[in-house]
N, CA, C and O atoms as CSV, one atom per row, in Angstrom:
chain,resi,resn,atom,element,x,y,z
A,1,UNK,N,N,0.856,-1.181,0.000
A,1,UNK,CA,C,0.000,0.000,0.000
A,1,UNK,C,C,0.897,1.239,0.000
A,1,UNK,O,O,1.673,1.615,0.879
A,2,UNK,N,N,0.643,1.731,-1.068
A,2,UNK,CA,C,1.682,3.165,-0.663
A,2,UNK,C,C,0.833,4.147,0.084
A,2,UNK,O,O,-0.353,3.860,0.246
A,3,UNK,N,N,1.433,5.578,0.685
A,3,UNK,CA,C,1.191,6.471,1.421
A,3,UNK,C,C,-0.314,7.399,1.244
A,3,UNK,O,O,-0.975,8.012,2.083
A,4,UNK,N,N,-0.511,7.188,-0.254
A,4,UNK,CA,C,-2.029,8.134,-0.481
A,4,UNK,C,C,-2.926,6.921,-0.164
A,4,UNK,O,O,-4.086,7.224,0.113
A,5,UNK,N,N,-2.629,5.640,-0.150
A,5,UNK,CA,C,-3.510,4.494,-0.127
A,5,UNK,C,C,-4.378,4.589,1.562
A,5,UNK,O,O,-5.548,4.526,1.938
A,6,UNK,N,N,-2.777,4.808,2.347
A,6,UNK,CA,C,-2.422,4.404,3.380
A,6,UNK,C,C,-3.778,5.510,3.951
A,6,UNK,O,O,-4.879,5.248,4.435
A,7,UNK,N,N,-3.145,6.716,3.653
A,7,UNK,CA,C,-4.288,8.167,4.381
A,7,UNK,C,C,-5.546,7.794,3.994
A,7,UNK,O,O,-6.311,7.570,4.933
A,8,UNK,N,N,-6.210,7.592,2.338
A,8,UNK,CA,C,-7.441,6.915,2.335
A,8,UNK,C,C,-7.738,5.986,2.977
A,8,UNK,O,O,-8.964,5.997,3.089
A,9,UNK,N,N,-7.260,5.059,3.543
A,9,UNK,CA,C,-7.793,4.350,4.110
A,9,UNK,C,C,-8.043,4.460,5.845
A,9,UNK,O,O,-8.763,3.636,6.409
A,10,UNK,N,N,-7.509,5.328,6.435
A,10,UNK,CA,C,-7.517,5.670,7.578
A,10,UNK,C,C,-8.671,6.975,7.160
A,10,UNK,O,O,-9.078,7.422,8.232
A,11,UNK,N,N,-9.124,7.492,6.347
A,11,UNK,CA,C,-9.700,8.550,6.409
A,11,UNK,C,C,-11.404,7.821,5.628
A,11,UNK,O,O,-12.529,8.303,5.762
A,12,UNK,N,N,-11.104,6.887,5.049
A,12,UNK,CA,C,-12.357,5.534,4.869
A,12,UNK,C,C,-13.323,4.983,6.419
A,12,UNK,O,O,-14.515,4.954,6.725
A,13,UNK,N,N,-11.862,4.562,7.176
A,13,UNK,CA,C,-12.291,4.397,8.479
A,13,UNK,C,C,-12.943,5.186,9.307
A,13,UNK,O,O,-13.816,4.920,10.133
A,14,UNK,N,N,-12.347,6.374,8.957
A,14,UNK,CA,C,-12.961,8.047,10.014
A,14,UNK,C,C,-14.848,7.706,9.483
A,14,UNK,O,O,-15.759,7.567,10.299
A,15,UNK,N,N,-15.013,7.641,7.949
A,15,UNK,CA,C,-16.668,7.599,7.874
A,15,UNK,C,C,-17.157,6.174,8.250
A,15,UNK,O,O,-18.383,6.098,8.325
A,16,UNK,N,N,-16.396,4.894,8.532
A,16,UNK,CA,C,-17.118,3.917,8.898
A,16,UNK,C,C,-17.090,4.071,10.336
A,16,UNK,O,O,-18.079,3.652,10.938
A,17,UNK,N,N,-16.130,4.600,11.018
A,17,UNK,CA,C,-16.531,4.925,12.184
A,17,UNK,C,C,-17.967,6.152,12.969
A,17,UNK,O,O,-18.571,6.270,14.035
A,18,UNK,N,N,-17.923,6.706,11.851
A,18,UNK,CA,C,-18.804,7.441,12.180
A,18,UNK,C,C,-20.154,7.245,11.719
A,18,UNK,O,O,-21.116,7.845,12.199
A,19,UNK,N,N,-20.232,6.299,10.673
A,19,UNK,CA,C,-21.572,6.257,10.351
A,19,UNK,C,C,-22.118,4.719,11.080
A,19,UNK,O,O,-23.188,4.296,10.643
A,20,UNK,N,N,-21.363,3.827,12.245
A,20,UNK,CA,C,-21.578,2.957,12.696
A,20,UNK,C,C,-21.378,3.544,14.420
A,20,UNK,O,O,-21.367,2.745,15.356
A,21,UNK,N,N,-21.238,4.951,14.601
A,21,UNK,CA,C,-21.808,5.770,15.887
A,21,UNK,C,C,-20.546,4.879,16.988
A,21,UNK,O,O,-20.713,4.590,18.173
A,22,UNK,N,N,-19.407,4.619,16.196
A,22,UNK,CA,C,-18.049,4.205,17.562
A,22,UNK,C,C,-17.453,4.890,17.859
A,22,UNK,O,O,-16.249,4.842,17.604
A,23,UNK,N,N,-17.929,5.719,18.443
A,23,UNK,CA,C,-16.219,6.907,19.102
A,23,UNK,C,C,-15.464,6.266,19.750
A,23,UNK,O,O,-14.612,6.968,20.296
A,24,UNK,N,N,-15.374,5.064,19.973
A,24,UNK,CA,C,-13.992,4.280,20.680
A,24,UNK,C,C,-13.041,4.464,19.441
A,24,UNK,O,O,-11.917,4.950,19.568
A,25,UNK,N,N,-13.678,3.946,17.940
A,25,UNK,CA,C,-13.200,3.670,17.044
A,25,UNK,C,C,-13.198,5.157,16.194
A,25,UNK,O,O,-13.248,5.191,14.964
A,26,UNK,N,N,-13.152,6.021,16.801
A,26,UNK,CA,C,-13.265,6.962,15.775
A,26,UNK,C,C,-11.737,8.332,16.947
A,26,UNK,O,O,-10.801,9.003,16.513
A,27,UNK,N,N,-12.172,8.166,18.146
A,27,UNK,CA,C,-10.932,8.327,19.051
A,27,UNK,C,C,-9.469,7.549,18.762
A,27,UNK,O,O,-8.368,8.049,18.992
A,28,UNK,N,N,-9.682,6.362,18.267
A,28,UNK,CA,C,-8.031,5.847,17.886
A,28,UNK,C,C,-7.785,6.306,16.509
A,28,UNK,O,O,-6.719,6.089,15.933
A,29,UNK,N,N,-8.925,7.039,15.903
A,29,UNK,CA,C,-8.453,8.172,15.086
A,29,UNK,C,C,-7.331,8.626,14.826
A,29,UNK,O,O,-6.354,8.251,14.178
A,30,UNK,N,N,-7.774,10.011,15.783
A,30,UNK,CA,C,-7.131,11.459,16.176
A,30,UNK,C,C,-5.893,10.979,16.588
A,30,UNK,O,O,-5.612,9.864,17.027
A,31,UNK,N,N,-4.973,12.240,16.340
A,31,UNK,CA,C,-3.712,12.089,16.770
A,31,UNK,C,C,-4.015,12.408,18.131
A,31,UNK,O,O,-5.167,12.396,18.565
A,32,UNK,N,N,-2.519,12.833,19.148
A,32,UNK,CA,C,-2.613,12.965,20.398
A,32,UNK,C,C,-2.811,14.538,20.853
A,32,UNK,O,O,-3.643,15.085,21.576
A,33,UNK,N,N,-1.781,14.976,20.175
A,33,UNK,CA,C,-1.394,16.531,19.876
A,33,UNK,C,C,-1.671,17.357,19.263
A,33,UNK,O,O,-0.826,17.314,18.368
A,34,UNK,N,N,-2.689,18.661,18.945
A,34,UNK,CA,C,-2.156,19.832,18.358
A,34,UNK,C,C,-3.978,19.316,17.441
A,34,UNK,O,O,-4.193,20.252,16.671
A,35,UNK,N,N,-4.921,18.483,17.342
A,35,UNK,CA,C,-5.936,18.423,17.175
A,35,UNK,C,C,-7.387,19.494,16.982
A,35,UNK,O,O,-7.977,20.049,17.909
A,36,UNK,N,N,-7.715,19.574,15.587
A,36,UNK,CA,C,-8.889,20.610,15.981
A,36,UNK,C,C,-9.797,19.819,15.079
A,36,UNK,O,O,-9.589,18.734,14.536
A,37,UNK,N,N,-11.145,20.824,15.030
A,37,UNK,CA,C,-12.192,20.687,14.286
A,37,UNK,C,C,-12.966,21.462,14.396
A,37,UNK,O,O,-13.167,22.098,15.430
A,38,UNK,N,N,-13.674,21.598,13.175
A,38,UNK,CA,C,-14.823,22.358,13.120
A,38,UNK,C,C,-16.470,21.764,12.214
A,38,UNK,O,O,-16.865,21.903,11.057
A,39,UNK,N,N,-16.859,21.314,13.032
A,39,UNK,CA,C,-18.329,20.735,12.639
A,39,UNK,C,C,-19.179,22.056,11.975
A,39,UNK,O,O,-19.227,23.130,12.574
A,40,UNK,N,N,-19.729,21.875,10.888
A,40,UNK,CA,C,-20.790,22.454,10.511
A,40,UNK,C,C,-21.357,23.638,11.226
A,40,UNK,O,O,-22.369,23.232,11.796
A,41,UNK,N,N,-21.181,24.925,11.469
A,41,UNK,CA,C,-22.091,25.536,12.236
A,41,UNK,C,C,-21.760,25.886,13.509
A,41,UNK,O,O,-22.461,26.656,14.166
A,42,UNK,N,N,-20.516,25.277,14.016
A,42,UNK,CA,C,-20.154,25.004,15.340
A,42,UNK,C,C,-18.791,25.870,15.228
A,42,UNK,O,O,-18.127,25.921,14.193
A,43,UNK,N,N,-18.411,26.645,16.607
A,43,UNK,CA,C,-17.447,27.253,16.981
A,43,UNK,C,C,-16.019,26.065,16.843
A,43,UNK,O,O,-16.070,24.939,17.337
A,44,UNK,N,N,-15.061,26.491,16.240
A,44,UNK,CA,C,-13.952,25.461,15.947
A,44,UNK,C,C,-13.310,25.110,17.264
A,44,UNK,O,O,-12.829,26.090,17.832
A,45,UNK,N,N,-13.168,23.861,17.947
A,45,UNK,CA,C,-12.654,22.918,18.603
A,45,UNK,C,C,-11.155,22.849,18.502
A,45,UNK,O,O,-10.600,22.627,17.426
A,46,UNK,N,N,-10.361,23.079,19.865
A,46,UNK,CA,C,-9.381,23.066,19.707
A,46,UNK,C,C,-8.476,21.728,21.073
A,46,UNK,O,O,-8.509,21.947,22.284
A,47,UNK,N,N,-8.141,21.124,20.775
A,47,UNK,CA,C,-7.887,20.116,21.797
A,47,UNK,C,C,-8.225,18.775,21.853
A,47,UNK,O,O,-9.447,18.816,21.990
A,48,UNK,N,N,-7.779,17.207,21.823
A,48,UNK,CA,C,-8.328,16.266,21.608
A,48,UNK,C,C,-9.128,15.971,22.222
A,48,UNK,O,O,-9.858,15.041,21.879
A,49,UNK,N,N,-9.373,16.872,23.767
A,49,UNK,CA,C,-10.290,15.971,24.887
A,49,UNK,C,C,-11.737,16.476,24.016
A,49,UNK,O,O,-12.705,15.730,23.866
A,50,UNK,N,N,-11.644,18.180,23.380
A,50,UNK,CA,C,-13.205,18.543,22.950
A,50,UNK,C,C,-13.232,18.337,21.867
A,50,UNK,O,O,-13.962,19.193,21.367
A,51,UNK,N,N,-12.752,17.486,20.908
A,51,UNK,CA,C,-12.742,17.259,19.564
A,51,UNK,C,C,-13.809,15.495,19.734
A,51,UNK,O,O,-14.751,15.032,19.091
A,52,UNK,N,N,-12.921,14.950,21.052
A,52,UNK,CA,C,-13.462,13.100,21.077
A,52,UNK,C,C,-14.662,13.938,21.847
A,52,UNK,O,O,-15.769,13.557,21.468
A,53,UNK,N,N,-14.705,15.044,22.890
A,53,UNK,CA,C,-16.351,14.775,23.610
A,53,UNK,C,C,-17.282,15.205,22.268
A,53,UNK,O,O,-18.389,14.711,22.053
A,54,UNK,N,N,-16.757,16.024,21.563
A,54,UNK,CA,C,-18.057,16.649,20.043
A,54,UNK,C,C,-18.648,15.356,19.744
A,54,UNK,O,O,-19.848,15.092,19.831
A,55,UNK,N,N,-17.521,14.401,19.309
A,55,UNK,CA,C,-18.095,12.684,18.351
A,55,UNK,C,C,-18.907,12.340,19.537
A,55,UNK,O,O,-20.070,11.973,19.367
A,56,UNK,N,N,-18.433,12.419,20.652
A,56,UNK,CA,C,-19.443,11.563,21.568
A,56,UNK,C,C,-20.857,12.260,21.550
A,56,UNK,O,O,-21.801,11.543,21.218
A,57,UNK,N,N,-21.127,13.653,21.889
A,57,UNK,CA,C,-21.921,14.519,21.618
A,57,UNK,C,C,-23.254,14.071,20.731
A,57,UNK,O,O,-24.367,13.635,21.026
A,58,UNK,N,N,-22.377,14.495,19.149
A,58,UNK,CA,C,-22.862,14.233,18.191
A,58,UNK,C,C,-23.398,12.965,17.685
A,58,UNK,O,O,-24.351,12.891,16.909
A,59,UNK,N,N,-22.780,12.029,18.132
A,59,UNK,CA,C,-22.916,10.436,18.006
A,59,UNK,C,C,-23.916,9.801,18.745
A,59,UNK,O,O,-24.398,8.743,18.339
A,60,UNK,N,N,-24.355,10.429,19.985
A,60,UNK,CA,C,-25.443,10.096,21.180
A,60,UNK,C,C,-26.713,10.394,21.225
A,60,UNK,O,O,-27.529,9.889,21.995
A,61,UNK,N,N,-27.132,12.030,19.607
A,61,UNK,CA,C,-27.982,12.200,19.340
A,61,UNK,C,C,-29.017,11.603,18.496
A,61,UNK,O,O,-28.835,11.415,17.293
A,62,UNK,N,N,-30.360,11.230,19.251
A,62,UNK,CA,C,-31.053,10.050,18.451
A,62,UNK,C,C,-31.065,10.238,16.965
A,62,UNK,O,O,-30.672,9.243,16.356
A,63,UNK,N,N,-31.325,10.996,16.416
A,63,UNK,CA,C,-31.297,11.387,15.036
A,63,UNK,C,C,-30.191,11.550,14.331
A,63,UNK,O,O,-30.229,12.413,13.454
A,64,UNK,N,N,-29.113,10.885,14.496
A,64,UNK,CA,C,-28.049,10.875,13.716
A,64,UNK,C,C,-27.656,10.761,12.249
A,64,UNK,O,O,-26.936,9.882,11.775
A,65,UNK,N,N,-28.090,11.529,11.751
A,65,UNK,CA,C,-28.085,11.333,9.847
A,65,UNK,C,C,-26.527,10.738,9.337
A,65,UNK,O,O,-25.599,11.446,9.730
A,66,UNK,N,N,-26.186,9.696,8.627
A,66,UNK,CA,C,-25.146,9.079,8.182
A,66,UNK,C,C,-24.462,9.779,7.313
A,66,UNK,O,O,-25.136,10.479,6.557
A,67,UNK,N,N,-23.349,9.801,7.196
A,67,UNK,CA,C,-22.280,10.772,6.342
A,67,UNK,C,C,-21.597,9.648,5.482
A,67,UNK,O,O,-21.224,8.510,5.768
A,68,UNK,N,N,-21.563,10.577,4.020
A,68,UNK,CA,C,-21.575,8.991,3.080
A,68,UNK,C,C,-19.983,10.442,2.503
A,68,UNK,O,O,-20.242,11.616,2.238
A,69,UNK,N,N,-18.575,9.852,2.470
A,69,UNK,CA,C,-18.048,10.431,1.644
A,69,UNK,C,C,-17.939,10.114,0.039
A,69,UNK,O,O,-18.242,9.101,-0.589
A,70,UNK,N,N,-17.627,10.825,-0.200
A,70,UNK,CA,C,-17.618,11.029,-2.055
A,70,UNK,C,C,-16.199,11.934,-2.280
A,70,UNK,O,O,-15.669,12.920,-1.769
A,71,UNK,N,N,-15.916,10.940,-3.404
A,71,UNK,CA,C,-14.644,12.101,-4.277
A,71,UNK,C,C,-13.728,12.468,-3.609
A,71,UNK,O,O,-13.237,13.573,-3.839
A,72,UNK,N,N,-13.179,11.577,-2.493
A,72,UNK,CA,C,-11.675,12.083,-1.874
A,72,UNK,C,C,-10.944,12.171,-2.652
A,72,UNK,O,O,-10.903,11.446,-3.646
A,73,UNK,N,N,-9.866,13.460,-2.292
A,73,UNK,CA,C,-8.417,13.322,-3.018
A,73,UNK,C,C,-7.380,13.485,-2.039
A,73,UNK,O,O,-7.891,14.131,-1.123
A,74,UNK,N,N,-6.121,13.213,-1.753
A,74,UNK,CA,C,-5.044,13.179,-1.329
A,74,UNK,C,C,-4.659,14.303,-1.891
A,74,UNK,O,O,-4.945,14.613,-3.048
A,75,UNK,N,N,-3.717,15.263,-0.799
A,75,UNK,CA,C,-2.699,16.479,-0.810
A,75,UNK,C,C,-1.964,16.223,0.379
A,75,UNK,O,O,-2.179,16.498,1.559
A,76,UNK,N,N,-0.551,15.309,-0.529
A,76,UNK,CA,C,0.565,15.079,0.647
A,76,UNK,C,C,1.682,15.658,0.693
A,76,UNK,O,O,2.128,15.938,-0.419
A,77,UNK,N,N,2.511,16.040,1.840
A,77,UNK,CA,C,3.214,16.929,1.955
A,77,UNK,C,C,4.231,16.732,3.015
A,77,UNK,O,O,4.239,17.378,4.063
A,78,UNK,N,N,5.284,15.602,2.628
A,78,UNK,CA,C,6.261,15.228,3.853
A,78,UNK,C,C,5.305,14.340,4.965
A,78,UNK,O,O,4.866,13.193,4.878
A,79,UNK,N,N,5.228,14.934,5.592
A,79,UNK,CA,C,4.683,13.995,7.027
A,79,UNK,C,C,2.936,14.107,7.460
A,79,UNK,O,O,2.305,13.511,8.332
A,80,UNK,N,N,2.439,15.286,6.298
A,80,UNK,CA,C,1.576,16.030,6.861
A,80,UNK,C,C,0.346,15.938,5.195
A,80,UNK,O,O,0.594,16.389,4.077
A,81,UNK,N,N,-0.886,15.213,5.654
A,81,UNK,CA,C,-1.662,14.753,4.209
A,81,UNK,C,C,-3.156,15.445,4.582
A,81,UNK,O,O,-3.875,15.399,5.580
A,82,UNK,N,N,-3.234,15.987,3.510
A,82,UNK,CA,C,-5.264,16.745,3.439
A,82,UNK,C,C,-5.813,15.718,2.587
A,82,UNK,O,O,-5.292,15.305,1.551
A,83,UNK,N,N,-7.307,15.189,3.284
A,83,UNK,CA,C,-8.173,14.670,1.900
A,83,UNK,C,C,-9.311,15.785,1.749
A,83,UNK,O,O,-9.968,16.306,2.651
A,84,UNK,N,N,-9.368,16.001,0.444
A,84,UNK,CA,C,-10.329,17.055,0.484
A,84,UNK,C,C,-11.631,16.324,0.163
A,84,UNK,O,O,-11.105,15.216,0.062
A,85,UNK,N,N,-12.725,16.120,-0.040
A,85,UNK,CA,C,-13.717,15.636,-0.581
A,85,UNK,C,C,-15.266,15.884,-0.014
A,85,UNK,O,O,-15.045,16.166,1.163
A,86,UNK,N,N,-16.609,15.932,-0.185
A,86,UNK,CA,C,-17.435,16.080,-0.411
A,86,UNK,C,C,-17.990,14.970,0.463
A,86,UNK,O,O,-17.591,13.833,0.211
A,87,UNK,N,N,-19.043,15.177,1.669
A,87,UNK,CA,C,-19.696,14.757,2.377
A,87,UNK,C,C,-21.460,14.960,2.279
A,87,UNK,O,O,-22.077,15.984,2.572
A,88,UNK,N,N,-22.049,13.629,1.765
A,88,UNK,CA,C,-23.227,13.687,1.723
A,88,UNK,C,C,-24.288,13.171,2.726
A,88,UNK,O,O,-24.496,11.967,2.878
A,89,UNK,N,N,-24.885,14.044,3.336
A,89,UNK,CA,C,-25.981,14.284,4.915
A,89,UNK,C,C,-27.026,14.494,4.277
A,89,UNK,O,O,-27.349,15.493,3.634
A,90,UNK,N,N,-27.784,13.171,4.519
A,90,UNK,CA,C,-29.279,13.279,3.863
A,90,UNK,C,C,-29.296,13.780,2.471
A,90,UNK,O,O,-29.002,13.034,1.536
A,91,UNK,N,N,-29.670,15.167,2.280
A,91,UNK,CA,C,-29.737,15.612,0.993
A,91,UNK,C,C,-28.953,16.827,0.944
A,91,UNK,O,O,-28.979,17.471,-0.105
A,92,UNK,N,N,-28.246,17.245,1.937
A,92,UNK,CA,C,-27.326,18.253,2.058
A,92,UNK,C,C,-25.793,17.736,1.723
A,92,UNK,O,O,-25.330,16.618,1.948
A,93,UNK,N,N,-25.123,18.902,1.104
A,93,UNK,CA,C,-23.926,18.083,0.483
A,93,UNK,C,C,-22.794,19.074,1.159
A,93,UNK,O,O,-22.849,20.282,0.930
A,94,UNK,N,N,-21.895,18.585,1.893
A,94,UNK,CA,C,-20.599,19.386,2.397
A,94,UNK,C,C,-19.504,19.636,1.865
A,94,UNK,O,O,-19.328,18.576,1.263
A,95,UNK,N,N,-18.578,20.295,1.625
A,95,UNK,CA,C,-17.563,20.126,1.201
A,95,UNK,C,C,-16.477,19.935,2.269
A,95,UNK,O,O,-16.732,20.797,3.110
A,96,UNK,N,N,-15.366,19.228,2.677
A,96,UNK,CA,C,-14.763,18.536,3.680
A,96,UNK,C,C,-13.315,18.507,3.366
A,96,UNK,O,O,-12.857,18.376,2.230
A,97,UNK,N,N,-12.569,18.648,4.549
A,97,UNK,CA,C,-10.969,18.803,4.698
A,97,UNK,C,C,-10.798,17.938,6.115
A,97,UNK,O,O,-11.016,18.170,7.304
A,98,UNK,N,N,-10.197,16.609,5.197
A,98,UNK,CA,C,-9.490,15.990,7.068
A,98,UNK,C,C,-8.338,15.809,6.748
A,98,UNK,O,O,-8.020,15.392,5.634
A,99,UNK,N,N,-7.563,16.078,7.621
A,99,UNK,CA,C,-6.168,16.637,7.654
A,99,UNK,C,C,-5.147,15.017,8.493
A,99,UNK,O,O,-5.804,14.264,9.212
A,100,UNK,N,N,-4.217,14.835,8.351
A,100,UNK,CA,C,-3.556,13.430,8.813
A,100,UNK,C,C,-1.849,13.909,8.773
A,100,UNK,O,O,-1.174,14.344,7.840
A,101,UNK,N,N,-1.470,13.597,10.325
A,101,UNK,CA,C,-0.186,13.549,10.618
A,101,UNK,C,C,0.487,11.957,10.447
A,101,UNK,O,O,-0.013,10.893,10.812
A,102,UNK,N,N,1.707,12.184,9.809
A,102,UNK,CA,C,2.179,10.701,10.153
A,102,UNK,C,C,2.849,10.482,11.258
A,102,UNK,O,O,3.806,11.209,11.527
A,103,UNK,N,N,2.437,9.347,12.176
A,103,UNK,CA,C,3.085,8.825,13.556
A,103,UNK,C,C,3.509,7.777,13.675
A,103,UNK,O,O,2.988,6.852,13.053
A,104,UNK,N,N,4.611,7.559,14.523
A,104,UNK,CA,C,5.111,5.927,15.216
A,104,UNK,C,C,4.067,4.752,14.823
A,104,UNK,O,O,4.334,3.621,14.417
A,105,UNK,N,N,2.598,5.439,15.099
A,105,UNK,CA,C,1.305,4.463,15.111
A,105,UNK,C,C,0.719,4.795,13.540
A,105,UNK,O,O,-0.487,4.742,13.297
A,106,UNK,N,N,1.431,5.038,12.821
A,106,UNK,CA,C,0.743,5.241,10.941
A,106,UNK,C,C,0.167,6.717,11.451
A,106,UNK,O,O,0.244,7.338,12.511
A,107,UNK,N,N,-0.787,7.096,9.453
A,107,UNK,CA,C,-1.224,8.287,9.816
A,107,UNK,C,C,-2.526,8.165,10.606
A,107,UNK,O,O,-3.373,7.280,10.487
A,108,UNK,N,N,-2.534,9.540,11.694
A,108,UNK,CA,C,-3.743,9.995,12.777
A,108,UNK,C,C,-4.274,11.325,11.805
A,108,UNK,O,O,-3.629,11.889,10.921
A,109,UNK,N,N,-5.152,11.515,12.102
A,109,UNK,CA,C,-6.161,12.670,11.927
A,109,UNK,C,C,-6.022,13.878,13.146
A,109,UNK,O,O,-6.319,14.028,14.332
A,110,UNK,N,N,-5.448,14.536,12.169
A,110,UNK,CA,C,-5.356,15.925,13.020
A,110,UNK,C,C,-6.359,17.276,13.234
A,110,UNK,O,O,-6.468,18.082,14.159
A,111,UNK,N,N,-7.012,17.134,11.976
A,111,UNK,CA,C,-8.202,18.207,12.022
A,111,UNK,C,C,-9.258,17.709,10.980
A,111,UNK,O,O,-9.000,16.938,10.056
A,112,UNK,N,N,-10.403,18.221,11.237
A,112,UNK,CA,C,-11.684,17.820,10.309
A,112,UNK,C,C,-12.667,19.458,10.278
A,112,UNK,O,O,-13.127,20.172,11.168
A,113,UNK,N,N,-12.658,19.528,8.793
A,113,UNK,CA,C,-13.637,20.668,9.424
A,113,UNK,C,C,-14.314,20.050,7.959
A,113,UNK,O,O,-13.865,19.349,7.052
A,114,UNK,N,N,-15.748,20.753,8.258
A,114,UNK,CA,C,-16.920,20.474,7.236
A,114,UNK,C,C,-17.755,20.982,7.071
A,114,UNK,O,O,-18.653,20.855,7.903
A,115,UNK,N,N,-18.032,22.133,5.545
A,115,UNK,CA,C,-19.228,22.831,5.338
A,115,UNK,C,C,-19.878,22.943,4.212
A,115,UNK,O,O,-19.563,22.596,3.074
A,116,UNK,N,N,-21.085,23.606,4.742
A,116,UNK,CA,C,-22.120,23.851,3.216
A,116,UNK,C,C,-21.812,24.223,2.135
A,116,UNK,O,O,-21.152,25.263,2.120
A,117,UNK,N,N,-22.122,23.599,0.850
A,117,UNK,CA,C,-21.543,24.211,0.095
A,117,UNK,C,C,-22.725,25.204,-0.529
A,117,UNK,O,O,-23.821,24.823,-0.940
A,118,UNK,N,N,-22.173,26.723,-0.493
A,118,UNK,CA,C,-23.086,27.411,-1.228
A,118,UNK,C,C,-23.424,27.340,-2.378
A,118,UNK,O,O,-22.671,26.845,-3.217
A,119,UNK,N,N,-24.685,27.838,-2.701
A,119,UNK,CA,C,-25.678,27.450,-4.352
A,119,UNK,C,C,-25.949,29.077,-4.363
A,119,UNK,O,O,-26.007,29.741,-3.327
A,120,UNK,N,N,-26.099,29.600,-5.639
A,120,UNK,CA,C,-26.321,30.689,-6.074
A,120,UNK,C,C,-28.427,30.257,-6.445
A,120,UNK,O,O,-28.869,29.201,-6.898
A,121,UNK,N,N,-28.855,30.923,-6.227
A,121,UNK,CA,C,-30.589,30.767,-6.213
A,121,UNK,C,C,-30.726,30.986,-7.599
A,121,UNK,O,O,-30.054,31.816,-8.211
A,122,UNK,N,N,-31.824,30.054,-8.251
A,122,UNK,CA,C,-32.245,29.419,-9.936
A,122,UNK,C,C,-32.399,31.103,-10.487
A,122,UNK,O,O,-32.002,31.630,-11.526
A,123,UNK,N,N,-33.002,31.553,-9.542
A,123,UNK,CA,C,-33.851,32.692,-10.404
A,123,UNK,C,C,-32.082,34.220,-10.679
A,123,UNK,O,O,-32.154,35.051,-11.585
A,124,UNK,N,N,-31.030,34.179,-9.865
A,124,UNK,CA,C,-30.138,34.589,-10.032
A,124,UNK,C,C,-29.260,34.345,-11.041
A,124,UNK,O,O,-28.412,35.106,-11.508
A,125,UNK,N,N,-29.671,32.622,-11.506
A,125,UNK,CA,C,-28.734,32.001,-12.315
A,125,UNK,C,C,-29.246,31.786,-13.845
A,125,UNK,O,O,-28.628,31.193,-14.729
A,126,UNK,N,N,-30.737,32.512,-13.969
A,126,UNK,CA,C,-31.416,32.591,-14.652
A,126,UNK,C,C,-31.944,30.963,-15.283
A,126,UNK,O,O,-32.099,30.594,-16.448
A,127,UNK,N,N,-32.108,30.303,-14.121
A,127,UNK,CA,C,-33.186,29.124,-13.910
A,127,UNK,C,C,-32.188,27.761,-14.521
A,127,UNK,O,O,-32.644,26.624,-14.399
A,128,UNK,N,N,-30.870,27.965,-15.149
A,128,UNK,CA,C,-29.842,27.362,-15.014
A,128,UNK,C,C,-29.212,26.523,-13.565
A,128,UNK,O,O,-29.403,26.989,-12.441
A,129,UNK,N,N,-28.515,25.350,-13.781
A,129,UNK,CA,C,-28.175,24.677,-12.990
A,129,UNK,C,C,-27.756,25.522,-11.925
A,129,UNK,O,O,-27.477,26.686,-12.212
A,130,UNK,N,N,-27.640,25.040,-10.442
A,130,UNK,CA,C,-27.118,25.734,-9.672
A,130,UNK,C,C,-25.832,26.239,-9.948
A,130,UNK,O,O,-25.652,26.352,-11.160
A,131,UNK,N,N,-24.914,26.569,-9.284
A,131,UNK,CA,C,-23.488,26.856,-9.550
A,131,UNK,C,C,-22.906,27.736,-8.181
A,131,UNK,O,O,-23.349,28.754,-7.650
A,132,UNK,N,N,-21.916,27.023,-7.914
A,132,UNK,CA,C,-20.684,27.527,-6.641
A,132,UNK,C,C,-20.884,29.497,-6.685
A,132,UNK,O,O,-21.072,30.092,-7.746
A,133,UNK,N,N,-20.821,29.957,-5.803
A,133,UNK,CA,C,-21.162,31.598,-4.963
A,133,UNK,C,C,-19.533,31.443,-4.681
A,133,UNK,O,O,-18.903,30.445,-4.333
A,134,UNK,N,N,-19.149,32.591,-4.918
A,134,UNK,CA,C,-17.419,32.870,-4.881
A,134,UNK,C,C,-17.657,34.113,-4.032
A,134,UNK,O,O,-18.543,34.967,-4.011
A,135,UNK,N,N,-16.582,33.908,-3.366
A,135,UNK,CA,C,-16.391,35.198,-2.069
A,135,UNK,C,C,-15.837,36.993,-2.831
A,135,UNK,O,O,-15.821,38.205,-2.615
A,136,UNK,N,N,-15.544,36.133,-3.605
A,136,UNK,CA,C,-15.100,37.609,-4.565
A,136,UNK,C,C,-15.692,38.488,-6.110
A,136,UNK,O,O,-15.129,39.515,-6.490
């Protein structure tokens, strides 16, 4: 398995862990050190103890909608790998960055953040497909 294999597949695990509600298995994740996140909507998380209580949090709520990823890509960089890819919640679609340090113990997950992706409204786009809203 080489190294982009290696991060997909630890970052494969991050959504089977999460869409099978194990934060045991989703805690041997995260690295130890230097850990953040930012959930949807939520003030960004800095620290492993409030990054594992969020999954527990989030994971404990009866209504837990399943997160299906789509379209990862690998951006590796020495010791330090981004998958960027697209997270689908019900009918809402995210766009997603989980981030992976390499350790003694293979690569850990160092940060996750995940958001909406904006749509420009039909009648703006003159009833044409949606299309990506740019900050500039």
């Amino acid at each position: 398995m080489n190294e982009d294999e290696a991060v997909l597949a630890v970052n494969a695990a991050y959504y089977r862990a999460f869409a099978a509600a194990d934060v045991e298995a989703l805690e041997r994740l995260w690295a130890f050190d230097g850990v953040t996140c930012v959930h949807p909507g939520w003030r960004p998380l800095v620290g492993r103890q409030d990054v594992v209580r969020s999954y527990r949090d989030i994971l404990s709520a009866a209504a837990t909608v399943p997160i299906v990823c789509r379209e990862p890509r690998v951006v590796m960089t020495g010791d330090f790998a981004r998958v960027v890819c697209l997270e689908l919640v019900g009918s809402v679609v995210l766009a997603a960055t989980n981030c992976f340090v390499r350790t003694g113990q293979g690569w850990l997950m160092a940060h996750h953040q995940a958001s909406q992706i904006a749509e420009m409204d039909r009648a703006r786009s003159g009833g044409r497909e949606k299309a990506p809203r740019t900050l500039n």
